[in-house]
N, C-alpha and C positions, 0 to 999 in steps of 0.2 A: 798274417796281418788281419784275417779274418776277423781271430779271435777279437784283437784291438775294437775294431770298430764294433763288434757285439756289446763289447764294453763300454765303445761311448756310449751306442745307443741307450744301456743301461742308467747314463748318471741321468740327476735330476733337472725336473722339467727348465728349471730356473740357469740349468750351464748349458751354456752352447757351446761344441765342440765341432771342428773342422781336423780332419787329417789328410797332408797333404803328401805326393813323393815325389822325389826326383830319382834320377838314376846315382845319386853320391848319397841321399839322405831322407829322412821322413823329416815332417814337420806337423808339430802336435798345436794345436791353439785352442785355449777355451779360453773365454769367455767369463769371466769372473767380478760381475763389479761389486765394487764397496772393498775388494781385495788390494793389497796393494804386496809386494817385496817385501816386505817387512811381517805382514801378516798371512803368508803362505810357506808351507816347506815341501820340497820337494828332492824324495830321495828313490835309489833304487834298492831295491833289495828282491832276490832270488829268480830275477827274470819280470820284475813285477816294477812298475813305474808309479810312487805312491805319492799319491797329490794330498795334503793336509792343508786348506783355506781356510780364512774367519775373517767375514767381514765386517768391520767396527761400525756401531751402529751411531750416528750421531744423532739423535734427540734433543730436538726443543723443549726443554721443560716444557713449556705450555700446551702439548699435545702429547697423548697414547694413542697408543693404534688400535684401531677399530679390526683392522683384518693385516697380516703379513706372508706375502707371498714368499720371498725368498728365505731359503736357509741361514741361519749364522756360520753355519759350520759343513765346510766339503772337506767330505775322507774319500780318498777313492783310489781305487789299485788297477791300474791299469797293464794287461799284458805283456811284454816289450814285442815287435816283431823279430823271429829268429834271426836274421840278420841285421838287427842293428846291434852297436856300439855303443852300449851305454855306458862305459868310461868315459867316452868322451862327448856325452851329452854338454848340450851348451843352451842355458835358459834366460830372458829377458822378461818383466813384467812394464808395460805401460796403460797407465789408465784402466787397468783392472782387467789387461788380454795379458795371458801366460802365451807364451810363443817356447817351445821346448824344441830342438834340432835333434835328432838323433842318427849320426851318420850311421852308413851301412856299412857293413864289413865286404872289404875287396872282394870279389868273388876270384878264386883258384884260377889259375892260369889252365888251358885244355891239354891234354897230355895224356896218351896213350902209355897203358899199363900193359906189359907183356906178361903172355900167362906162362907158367912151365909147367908141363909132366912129365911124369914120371915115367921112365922106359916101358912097362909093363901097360903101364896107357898109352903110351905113344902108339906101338907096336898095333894096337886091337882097334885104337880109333886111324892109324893107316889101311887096314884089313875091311873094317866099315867105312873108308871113304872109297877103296878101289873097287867093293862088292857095288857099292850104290850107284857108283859112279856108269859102270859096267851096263849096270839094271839100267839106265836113265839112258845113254847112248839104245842101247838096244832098240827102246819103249818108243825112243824119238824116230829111229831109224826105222820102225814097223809103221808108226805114222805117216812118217814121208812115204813109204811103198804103197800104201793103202789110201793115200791122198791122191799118189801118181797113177795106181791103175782107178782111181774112178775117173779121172778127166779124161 
């Protein structure tokens, strides 16, 4: 998820972006105004969340612009995080806030894997547990005598 938010911090000055989690899902919200539903597309492709905006400019004849801050146009490829779901991304625009869901994929139930060897392994790691085991009683059992004749 890291990488996401390196990427918001990247778009420009003019979008504000918030990302939010829960434990089922993310939620993406930028910030868009003059944007509307109709003049944004938003698709996924190769792991990559791709925001295409344009916001329509309405002009008074009777004025140009002296100076203009915001873009007409947001491209922007956003990372997805490894565990979400983006088939089943689920998006709203209102008033120019994109709100995008992207639930998280189930995490794996926990479940121990049992390992097997080979008889020729078996055999030499039984032969190294009972050497060590051996070595380790011994080592404790000279501690204990050498603990009891100092008291």
């Amino acid at each position: 998820m890291s990488t996401l938010r390196d990427a918001l911090s990247e778009l420009p000055d003019a979008v504000f972006a918030d990302l939010l989690e829960s434990e089922t899902s993310y939620l993406l919200v930028l910030d868009l105004p003059g944007v509307t539903a109709e003049t944004a597309d938003l698709k996924v492709e190769t792991g990559r969340l791709v925001v295409e905006a344009r916001r329509d400019k309405q002009l008074s004849p009777e004025f140009d612009y002296v100076r203009e801050e915001r873009p007409l146009f947001l491209d922007a490829e956003l990372p997805l995080p490894p565990d979400a779901v983006a088939d089943e991304a689920k998006a709203s625009m209102e008033r120019g806030v994109l709100e995008v869901r992207l639930p998280k994929r189930e995490a794996t139930s926990k479940r121990t894997i049992p390992i097997t060897a080979g008889d020729d392994d078996e055999q030499s790691s039984s032969a190294h547990q009972t050497e060590s085991g051996d070595d380790d009683e011994e080592t404790s059992s000279g501690r204990q005598n050498n603990s009891g004749d100092n008291a």
